[in-house]
C-alpha positions as CSV (number, residue, x, y, z in Angstrom):
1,X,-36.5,-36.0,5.5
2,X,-35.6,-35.3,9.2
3,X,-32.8,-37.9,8.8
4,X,-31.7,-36.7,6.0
5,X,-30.8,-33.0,7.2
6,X,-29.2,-34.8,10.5
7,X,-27.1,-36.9,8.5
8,X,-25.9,-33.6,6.4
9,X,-25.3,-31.6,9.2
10,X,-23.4,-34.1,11.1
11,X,-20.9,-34.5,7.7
12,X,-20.9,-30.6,8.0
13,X,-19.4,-30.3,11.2
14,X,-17.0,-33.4,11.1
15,X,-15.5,-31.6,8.0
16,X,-14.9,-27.7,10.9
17,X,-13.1,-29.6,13.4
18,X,-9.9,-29.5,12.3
19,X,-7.0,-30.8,12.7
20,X,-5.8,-31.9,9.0
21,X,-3.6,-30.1,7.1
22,X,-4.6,-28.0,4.1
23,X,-2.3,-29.2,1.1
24,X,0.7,-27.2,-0.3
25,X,0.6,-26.1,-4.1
26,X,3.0,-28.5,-6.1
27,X,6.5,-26.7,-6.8
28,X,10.0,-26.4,-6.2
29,X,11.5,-26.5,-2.9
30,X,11.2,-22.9,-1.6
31,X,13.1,-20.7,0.9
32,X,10.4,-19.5,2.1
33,X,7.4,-20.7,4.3
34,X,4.5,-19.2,4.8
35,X,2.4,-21.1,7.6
36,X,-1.4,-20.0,8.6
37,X,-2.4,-20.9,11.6
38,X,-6.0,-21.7,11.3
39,X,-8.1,-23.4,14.2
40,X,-6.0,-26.7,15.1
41,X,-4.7,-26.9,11.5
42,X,-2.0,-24.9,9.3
43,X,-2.0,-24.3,5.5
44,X,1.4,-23.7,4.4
45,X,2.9,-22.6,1.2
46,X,5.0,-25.3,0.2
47,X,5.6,-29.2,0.5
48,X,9.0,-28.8,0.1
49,X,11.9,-26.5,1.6
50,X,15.4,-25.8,0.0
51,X,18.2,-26.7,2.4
52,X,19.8,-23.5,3.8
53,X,17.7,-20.6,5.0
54,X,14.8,-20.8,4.8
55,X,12.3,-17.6,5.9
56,X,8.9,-18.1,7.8
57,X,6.1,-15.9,7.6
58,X,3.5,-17.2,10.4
59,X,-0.1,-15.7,10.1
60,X,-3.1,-16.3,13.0
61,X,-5.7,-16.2,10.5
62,X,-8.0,-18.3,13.4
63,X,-9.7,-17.4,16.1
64,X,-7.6,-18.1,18.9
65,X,-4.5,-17.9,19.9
66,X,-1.8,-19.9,17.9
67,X,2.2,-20.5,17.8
68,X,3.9,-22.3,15.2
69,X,7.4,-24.9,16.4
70,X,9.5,-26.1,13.5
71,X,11.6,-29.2,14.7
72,X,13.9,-31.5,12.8
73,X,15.7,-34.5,13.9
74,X,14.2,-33.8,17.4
75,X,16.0,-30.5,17.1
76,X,14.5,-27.1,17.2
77,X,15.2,-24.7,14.8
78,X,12.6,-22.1,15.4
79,X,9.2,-21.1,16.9
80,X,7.5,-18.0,16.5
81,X,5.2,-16.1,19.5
82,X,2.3,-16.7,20.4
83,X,0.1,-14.7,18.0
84,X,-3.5,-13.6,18.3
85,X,-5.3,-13.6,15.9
86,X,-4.6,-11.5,13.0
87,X,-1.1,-11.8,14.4
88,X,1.7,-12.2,11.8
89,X,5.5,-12.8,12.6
90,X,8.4,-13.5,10.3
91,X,11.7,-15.3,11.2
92,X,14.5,-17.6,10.0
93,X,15.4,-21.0,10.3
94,X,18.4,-23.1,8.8
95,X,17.3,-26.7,7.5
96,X,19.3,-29.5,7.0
97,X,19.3,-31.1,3.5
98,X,17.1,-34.7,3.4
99,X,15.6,-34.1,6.9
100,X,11.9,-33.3,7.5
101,X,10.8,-30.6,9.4
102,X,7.9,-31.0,11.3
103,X,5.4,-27.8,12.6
104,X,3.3,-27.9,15.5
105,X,1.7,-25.7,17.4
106,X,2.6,-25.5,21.2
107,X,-0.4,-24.6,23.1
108,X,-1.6,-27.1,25.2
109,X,-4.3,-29.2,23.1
110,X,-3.3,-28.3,19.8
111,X,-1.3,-30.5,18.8
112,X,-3.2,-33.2,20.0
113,X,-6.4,-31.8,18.6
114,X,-4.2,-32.2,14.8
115,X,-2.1,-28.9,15.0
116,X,0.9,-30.6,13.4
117,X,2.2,-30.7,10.1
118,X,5.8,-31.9,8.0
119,X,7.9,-30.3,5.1
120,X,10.2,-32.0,3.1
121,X,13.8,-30.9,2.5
122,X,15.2,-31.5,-0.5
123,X,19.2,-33.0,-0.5
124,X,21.6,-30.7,-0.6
């Protein structure tokens, strides 16, 4: 029985650590991006981005301190502050058609820990 309730408790914390990224809804490619930053993951709002301007709404809903980087083709296109938690910033970013954009979160040790995530952009 003993065994049992370690075993269980060991898949319960494995599954807190983070690091994975909670899956968009299925849809259209959207202008708009809402990222929360939750410990050493994000959950965004879409898998896939319309070429053009796009707007990002970044939420801390963690516990720490978080930032959110949008790259594409090596290239940076935006990055909001650092936010505490609770924190919420919105901003714009232009994406190239085809490209993806990938999200990270600067802090040292996040990204590593699994802070990262991609978007598609659909072609122009």
């Amino acid at each position: 029985m003993r065994r049992a309730a370690v075993v269980l408790l060991l898949f319960g914390l494995a599954g807190c650590g983070g690091g994975s990224v909670v899956a968009p809804p299925p849809g259209p490619p959207a202008t708009e991006l809402r990222v929360g930053m939750i410990d050493y993951r994000f959950q965004l709002s879409a898998a896939a981005l319309q070429p053009g301007t796009v707007t990002v709404v970044a939420t801390n809903a963690g516990s720490s301190e978080h930032d959110v980087v949008l790259t594409e083709g090596g290239a940076q296109l935006g990055r909001s502050d650092v936010l505490a938690p609770g924190g919420q910033q919105t901003f714009t970013v232009e994406v190239a058609p085809g490209g993806p954009v990938r999200l990270e979160c600067s802090l040292p040790g996040h990204d590593a820990a699994g802070m990262h995530a991609e978007v598609t952009v659909a072609e122009g």
